[in-house]
VOGU-3710 file (C-alpha; in Angstrom, 3 decimals, decimal comma):
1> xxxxxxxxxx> 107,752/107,883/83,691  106,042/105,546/81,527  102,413/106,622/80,237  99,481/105,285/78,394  97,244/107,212/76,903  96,872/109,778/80,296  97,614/107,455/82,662  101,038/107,963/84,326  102,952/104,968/85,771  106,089/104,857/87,389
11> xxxxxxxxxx> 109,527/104,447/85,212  109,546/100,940/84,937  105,821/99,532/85,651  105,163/96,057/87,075  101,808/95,094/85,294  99,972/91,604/86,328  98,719/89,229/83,689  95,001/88,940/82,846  94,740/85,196/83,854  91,283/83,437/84,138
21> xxxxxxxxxx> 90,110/81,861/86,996  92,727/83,527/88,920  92,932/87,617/88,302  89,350/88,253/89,798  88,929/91,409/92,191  90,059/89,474/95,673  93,711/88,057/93,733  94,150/92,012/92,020  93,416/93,128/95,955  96,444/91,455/97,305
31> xxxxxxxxxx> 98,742/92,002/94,323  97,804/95,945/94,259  98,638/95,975/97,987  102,012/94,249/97,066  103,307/96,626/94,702  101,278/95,538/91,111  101,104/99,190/89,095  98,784/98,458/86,718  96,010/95,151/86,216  93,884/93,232/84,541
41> xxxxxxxxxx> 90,496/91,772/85,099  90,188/88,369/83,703  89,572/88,564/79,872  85,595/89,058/79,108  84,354/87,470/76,283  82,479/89,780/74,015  79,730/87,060/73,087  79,289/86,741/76,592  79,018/89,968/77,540  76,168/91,010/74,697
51> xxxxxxxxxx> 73,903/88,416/75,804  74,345/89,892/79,691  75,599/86,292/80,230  75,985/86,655/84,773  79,675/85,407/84,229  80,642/87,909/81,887  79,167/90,635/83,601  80,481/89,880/86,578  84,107/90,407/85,395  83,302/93,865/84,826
61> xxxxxxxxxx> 83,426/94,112/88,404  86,709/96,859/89,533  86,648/98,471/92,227  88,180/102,397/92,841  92,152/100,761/95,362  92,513/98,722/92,111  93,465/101,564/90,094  94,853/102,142/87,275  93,030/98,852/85,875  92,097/97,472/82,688
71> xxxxxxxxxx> 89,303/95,472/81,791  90,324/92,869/78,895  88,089/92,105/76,304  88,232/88,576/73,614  86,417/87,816/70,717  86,059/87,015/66,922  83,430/89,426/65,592  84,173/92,728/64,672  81,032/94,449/65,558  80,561/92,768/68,857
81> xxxxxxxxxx> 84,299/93,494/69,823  83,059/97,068/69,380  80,011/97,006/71,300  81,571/95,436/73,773  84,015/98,460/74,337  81,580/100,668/74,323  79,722/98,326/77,402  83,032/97,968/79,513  83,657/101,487/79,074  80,535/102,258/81,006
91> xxxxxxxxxx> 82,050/100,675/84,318  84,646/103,106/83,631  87,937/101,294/83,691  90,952/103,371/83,133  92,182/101,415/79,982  90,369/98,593/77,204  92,924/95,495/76,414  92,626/93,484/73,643  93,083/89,789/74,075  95,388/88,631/71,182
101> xxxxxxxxxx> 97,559/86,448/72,806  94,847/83,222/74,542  96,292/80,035/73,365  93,857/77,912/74,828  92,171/76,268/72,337  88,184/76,790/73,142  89,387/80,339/72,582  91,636/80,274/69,607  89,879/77,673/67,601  86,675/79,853/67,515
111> xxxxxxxxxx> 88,694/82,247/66,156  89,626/84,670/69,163  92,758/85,577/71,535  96,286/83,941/69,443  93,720/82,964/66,481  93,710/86,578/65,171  97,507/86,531/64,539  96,770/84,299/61,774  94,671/87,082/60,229  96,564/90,070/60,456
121> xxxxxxxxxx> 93,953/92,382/58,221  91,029/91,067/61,115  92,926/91,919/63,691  93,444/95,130/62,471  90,240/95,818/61,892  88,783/94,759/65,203  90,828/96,693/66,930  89,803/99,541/65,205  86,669/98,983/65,746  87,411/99,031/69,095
131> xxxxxxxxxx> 89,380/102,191/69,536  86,563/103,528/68,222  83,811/102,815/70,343  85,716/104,152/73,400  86,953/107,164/75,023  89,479/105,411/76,923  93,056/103,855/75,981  93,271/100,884/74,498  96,091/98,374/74,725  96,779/94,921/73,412
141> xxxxxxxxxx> 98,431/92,124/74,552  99,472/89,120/72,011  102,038/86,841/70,979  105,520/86,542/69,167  102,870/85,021/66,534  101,166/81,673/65,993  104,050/79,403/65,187  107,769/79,539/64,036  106,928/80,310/60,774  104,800/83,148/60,978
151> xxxxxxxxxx> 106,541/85,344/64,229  104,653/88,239/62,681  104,665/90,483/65,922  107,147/93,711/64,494  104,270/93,930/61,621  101,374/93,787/64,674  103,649/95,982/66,577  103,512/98,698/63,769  99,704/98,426/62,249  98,530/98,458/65,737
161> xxxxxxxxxx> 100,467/101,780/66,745  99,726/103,427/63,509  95,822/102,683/64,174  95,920/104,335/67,820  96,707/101,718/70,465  98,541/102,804/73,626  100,603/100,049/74,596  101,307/96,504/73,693  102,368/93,820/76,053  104,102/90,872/74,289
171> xxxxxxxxxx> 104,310/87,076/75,315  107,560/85,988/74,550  106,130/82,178/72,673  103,772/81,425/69,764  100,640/79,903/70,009  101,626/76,781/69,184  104,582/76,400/72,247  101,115/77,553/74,359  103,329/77,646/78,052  106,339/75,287/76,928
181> xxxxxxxxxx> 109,889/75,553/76,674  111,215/79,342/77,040  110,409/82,246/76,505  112,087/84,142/73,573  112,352/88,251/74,368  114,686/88,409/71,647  111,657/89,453/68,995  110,267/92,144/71,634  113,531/93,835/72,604  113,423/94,094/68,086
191> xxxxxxxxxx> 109,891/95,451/68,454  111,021/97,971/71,408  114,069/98,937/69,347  112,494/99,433/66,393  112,257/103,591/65,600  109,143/103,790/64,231  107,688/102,361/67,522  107,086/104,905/70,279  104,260/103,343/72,520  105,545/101,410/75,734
201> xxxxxxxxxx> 106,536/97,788/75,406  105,898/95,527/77,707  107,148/92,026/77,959  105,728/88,668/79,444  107,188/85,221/79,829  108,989/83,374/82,711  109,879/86,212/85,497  109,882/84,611/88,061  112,377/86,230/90,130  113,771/89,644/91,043
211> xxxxxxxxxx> 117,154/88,521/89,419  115,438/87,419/86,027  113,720/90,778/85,987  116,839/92,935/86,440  118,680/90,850/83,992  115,375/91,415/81,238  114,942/94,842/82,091  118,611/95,391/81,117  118,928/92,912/78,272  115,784/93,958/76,113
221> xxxxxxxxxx> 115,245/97,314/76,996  111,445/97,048/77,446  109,099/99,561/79,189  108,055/97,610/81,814  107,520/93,758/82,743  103,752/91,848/82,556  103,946/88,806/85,290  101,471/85,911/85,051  101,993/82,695/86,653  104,819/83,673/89,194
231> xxxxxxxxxx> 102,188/85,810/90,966  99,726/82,885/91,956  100,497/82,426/95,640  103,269/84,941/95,720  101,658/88,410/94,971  104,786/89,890/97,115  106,857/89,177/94,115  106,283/92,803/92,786  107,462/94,466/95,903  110,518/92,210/95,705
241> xxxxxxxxxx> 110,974/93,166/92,381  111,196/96,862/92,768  113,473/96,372/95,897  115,825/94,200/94,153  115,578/97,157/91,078  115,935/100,071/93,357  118,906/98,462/95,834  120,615/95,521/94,080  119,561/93,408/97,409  116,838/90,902/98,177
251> xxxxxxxxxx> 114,085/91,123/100,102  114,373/88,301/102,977  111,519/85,740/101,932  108,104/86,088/103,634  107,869/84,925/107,067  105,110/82,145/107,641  102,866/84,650/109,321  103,010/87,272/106,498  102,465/84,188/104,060  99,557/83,864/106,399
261> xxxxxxxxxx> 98,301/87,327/106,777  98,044/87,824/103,062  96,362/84,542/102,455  94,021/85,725/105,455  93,380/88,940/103,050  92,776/86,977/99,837  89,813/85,220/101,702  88,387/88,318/103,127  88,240/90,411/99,932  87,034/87,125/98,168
271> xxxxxxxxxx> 84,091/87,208/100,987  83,394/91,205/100,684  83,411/90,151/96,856  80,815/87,289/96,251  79,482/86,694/99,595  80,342/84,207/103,044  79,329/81,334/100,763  80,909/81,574/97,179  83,855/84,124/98,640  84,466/80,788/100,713
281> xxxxxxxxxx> 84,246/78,577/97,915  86,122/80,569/95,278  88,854/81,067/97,512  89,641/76,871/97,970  92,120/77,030/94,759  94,471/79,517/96,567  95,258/77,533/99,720  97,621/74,865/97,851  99,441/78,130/96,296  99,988/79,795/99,111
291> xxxxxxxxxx> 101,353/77,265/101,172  103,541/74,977/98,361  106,278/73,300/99,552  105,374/72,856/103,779  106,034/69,603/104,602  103,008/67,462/106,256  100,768/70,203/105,037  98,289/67,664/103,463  95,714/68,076/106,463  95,708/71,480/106,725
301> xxxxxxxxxx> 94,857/71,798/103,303  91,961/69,618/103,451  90,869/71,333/106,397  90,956/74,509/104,251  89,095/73,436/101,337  86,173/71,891/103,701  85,794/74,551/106,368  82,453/76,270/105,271  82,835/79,993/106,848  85,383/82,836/107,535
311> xxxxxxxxxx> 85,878/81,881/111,282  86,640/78,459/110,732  89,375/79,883/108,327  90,235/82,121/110,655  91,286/79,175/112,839  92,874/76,854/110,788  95,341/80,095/109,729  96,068/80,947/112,887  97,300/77,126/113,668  99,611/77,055/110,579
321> xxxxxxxxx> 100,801/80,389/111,601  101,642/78,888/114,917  102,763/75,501/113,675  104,989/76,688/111,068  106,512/80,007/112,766  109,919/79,167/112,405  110,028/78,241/108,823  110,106/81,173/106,030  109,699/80,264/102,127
//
């Protein structure tokens, strides 16, 4: 059993990625209900959320079938990190993340997310600050560091255990590679083997597949696995994980009306979420994910992003279902 802080996951956890735009309540919904152990919200920015800006607010949102869940908090002031804790702790999450990992650069040039691995001392003390203004575990997720020269992450890896943190999840590239080329586990399976280290470890970067994940799991040694981008559109890729883990076999690949049915369940927690109107409109990204690779799909998606209430949905799903019944993906 793997545990942070007093939460208790199961002996090798499958965590999804904090990812913007795409890890709001509705996306956690279907990935809890296909096999996700422990999430993220999207990351919160702390200047955001001191004003009582609506959009930062909002991502406070969690909701009691997401749990254990984290709310993920980014910024560049000290002081406000801290406050900020002490805000999202009132929603009461189970855990606090720290974003030190955002590569993007409207968040790392104004100093937040990967910027803080090029201040070491900063990101210390932020975090710190942090621990301190909750009652609740606090984790971090980062990367390897912020270029080739300066993979500072065994340093991070120590200072941020010795200061109190629960957990760290690692991105497997530097800021500077941002999503390109591969990831390199090599530097976390050091982290996770180092003695002084006795936190989980959890690594991120390209697991994509149930295969990949047995072959990291057993190659690094790591706690547990953080999944980001394979999730979009294929939130059954935890389940298949743990089968492939527990049996050595694959799961056969969803059927077009289980592709359907959980697309179907996206749209209705996106509705119960924000509403018929923006629950409709927030939910037009998903449809291209969801169905990638039909053939003469073009319509249907166009159909998608323009029908203007659940029903309509409703409809156009239960067409694809029909039309594409024979084909699994």
């Amino acid at each position: 059993m793997v545990k942070i802080g007093n939460i208790e996951l199961s002996d090798f956890p499958l965590l999804l990625a904090p990812m913007e735009d795409v890890s709001d309540p509705p996306f956690r919904a279907v990935c809890k209900e296909n096999g996700a152990d422990l999430m993220y919200t999207e990351f919160v920015s702390s200047e955001g959320l001191i004003r009582d800006a609506a959009k930062s607010v909002q991502k406070l949102d969690i909701f009691e079938y997401e749990r254990p869940v984290g709310i993920q908090l980014f910024g560049s002031d000290v002081e406000t990190m801290g406050s900020c804790a002490e805000i999202a702790s009132r929603v009461n999450p189970d855990l606090i993340d720290i974003n030190y990992g955002c590569p993007v650069k409207n968040v790392a040039c104004r100093g937040a997310g990967a910027a803080l691995l090029q201040d070491i001392p900063k990101m210390v003390k932020m975090t710190e600050s942090v621990i301190k203004s909750t009652h609740l575990p606090v984790t971090v997720k980062t990367r390897l560091g912020w270029d080739d020269n300066t993979k500072n992450i065994q340093e991070v890896a120590e200072r941020l255990q010795d200061i109190g943190i629960k957990a760290l999840s690692i991105h497997g590239r530097t800021r500077v590679q941002m999503y390109k080329g591969s990831a390199d586990w090599s530097l976390i399976a050091k982290v996770k083997e180092n003695p002084r280290i006795t936190i989980p470890i959890f690594g991120n970067g390209d697991i994509d597949t149930p295969e990949k994940a047995l072959e990291y799991k057993n190659t690094y040694g790591v706690d547990g696995i953080m999944i980001g981008r394979a999730t979009i559109g294929n939130p059954w890729i935890f389940n298949e994980i743990k089968h492939y883990l527990k049996t050595g076999e694959k799961l056969p690949p969803p059927t077009m009306e289980q592709r359907v049915d959980v697309c179907r369940r996206h749209l209705e927690f996106s509705i119960r979420w924000k509403g018929p109107v923006a629950g409709v409109f927030e939910m037009r990204r998903h449809y291209t994910n969801y169905f990638k690779g039909l053939e003469h799909f073009k319509p249907y998606r166009m159909r998608l992003v323009e029908a203007p209430t659940f029903d309509e949905l409703d409809s156009i799903l239960k067409e694809i279902s029909n039309d594409y019944s024979e084909m699994v993906c």
